[in-house]
N, C-alpha and C positions, 0 to 999 in steps of 0.2 A: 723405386718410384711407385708401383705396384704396391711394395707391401705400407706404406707411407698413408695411400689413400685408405687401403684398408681397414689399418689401423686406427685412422682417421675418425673422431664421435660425426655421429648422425647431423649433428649443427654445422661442423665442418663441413662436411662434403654438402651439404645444403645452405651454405651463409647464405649465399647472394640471395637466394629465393625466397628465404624464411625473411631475413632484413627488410623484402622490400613488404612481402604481406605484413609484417609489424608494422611496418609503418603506414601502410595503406589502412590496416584495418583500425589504427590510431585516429585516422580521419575521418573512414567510413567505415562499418557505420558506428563505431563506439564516439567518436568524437561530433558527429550528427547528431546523435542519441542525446550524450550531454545538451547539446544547446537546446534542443524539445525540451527535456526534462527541467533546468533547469527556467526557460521561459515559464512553462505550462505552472512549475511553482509558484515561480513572481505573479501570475496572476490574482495570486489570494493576499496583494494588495489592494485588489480591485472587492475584495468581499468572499463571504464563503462559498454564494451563490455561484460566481463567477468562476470559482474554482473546482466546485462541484461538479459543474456545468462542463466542463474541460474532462473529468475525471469519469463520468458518465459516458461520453462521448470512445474515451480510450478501451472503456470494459462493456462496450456493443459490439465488440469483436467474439465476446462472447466466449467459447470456445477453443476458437483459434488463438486467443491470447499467449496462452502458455508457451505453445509453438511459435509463435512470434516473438515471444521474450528470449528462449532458448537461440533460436538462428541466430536472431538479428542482434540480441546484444548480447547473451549472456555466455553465448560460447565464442564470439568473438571476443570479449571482455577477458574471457578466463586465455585464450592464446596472448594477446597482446600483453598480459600481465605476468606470466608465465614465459615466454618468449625475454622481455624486458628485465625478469630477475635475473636468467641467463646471459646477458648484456651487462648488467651491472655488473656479476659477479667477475666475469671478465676482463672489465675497464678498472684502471686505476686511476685513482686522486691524484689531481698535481696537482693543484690552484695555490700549492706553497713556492711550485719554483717558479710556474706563471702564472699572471695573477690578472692577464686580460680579461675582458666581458667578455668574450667568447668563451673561455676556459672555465671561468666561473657560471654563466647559462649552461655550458654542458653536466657542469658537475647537479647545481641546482634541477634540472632536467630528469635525471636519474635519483636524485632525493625527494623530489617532488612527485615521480612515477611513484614509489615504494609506499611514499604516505599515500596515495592516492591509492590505490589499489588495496589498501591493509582497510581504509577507511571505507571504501564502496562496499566491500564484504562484511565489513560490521556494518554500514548503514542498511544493506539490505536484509540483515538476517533485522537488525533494529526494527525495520519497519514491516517487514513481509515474513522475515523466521524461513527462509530459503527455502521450503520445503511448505507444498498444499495440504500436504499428510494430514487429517485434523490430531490423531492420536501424538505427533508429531509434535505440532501448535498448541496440545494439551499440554503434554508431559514434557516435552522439551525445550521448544522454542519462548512459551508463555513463560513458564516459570524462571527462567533466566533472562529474563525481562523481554525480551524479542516480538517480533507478531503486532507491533502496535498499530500501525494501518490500517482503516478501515474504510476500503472505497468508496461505499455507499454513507460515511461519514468522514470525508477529505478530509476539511480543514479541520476541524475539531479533534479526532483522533492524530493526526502529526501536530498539532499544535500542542496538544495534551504530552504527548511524545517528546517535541524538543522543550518544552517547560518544564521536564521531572527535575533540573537542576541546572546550574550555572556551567555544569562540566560536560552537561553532553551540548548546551550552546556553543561550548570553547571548543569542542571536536568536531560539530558541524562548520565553522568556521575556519578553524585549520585543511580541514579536509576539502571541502568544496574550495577555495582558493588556491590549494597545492591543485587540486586538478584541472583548475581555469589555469592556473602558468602551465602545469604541463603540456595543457592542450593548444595553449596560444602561442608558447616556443617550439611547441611539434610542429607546427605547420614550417616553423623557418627550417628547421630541422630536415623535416620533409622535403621542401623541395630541394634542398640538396641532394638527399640520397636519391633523389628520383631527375636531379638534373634540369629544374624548372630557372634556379636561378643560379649560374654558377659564378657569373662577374660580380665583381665589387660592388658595381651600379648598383645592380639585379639583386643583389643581397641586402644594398643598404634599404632601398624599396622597401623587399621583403618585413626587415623590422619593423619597419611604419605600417604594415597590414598585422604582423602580428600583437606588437603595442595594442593597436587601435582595438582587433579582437579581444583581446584581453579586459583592456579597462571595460569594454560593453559588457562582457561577462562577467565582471566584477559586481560591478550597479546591479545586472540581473540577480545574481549571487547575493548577494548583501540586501537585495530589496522580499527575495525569498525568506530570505533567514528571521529578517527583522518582521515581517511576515505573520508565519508561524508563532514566532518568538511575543508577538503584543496582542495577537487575535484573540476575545472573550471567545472561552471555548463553548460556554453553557449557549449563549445565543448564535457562536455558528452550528450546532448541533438541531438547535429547534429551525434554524432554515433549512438545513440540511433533511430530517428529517420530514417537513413537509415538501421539501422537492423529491424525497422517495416516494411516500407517499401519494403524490403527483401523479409521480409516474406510473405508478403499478396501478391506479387507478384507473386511468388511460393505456393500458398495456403498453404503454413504452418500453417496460423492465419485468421482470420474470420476479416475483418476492424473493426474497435471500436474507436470512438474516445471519447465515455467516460472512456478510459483506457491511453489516452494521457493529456499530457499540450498544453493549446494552451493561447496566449498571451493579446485577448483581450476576456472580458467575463467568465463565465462561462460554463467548459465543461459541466458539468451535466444537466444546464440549455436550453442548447442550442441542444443535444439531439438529433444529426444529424450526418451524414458519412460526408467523405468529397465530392465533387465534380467528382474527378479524383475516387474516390474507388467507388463512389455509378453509375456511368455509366459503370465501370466494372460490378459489379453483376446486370446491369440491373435496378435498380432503379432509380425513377426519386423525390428528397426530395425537388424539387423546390430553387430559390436562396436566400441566406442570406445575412446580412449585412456584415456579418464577412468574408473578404479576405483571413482570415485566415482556415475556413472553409469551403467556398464553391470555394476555389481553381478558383476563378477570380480576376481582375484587374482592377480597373476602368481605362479609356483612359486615357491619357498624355494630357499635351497641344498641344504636334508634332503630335498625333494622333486623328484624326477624331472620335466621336462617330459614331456608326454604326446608328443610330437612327435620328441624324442629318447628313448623309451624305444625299447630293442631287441628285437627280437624272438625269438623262442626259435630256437635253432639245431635244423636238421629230423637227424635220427638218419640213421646210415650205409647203411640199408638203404630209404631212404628213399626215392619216387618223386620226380624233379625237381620243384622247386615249380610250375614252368607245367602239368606237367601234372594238380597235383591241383585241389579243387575251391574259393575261397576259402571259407577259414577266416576269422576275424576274432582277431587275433594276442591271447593275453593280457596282461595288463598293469595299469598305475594308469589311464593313457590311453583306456580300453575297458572303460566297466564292461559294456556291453548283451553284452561274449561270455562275462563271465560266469566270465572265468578259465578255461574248458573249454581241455582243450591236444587238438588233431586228431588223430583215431584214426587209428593207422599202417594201412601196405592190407596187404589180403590179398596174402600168399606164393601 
């Protein structure tokens, strides 16, 4: 008996406990978390602003974000998925010698977890690249398409994101529906193991709350997708953008433009405020090549470089230039002289 438990793997001699936190943390808060997540999406039916406005709200945490994504979902996310392959690999298929609803939502259950789980971790590295490393997000996560999110540009960046083709719509749609049944036959599922409804009554009940969940999250689900899927990304980008803009004008937001799109390059790479926000706080990041970035222009053809404009020829009676005092020459180049042209000297 003794050597029985010994020999026993760690799941064994821990079922009962690990079973019930799987399934608790299927609810709370991984299964919480979805219904946020997938609401806070369907809101950009309402518009970019609307969505923006949501998204803003979630990254004023600031800081503590990261540490809130780790507790609260992402290491609970990684047990319950981890926990549930272990589950699977254990349970066998029968739905060929019995072929009830019951036997088939269990089996469905456990196919629907697997796509769910393989799906969440390609949607997150898709949209976020798993990792805030920017060398990370350079060399790794960007180039293999990943990283496409950009908070201070929501809708526009996911929208640009599930538009790159018809086949990452068709795995946004597989994937988010496998996790709405999963999560809305978890709950039947649930109170089982935890003994909430164990009569027939109690259980037929029970389907009609899970049903009911389900289809809501479906419509939520599907009103997301479609969503992203039809929003003009060029004009949620220029709302978007004058809502940053907004903000950091009114110190609502800290500038960040690794938390934006910008058109040539990479942001993570490039690793810089823009021009116009960085001589507000005082900062001087030097100029880049990117117009986009550093908020300059190169001249025109109708305009003169400042660099090539010439300087006024000095009059014939004029003391050599070393020996007068600097001037500051005028020009387009110079506004600080003002255009003043130097007073000739006394005779």
């Amino acid at each position: 008996m003794t050597a029985d438990k010994t020999d026993a793997s760690f799941f064994a001699r821990h079922e009962f406990l690990i079973l019930r936190l799987h399934s608790l943390t299927g609810l709370i808060p991984v299964g919480a978390y979805m219904v946020v997540h997938l609401l806070t999406n369907a809101s950009v039916m309402a518009g970019a602003a609307a969505f923006q406005n949501s998204v803003f709200q979630i990254h004023s945490l600031g800081p503590l974000l990261p540490l809130v994504e780790w507790v609260f979902i992402f290491l609970p996310l990684l047990f319950h998925g981890i926990v549930g392959l272990v589950i699977i690999r254990r349970g066998v298929i029968n739905t060929s010698q019995y072929t009830f609803a019951s036997n088939v939502r269990y089996t469905l259950q456990r196919a629907t977890g697997m796509i769910a789980f393989v799906f969440i971790m390609w949607h997150v590295f898709h949209m976020h690249g798993w990792l805030h490393s920017d060398s990370w997000l350079a060399n790794i996560a960007g180039p293999l398409g990943g990283a496409k999110f950009r908070p201070y540009n929501a809708a526009s960046s996911a929208g640009a994101a599930m538009q790159q083709s018809p086949l990452i719509l068709a795995i946004y749609a597989v994937g988010v529906l496998s996790s709405v049944f999963h999560l809305a036959n978890g709950l039947w599922t649930m109170g089982i193991t935890w003994g909430l409804w164990t009569t027939p009554q109690a259980q037929a009940r029970a389907n009609w709350i899970a049903v009911a969940v389900g289809l809501f999250l479906t419509i939520v689900s599907v009103s997301a997708i479609t969503g992203f899927a039809t929003i003009n990304v060029p004009e949620a980008r220029k709302i978007e953008d004058e809502a940053y803009e907004a903000r950091v004008s009114s110190h609502m937001i800290e500038p960040d433009e690794h938390k934006r799109t910008h058109d040539q390059g990479d942001v993570h790479a490039a690793g810089s405020h823009t021009h116009e926000h960085a001589e507000e706080h005082g900062h001087d990041h030097g100029n880049t090549h990117d117009p986009v970035i550093s908020g300059t222009q190169a001249p025109t053809a109708s305009e003169p470089s400042p660099s090539t404009t010439p300087a006024p020829s000095q009059p014939d009676d004029a003391t050599p230039v070393s020996d007068q005092p600097d001037v500051p020459a005028a020009g387009p180049g110079n506004e600080e002289a003002g255009g003043a042209e130097p007073e000739p000297p006394t005779p």
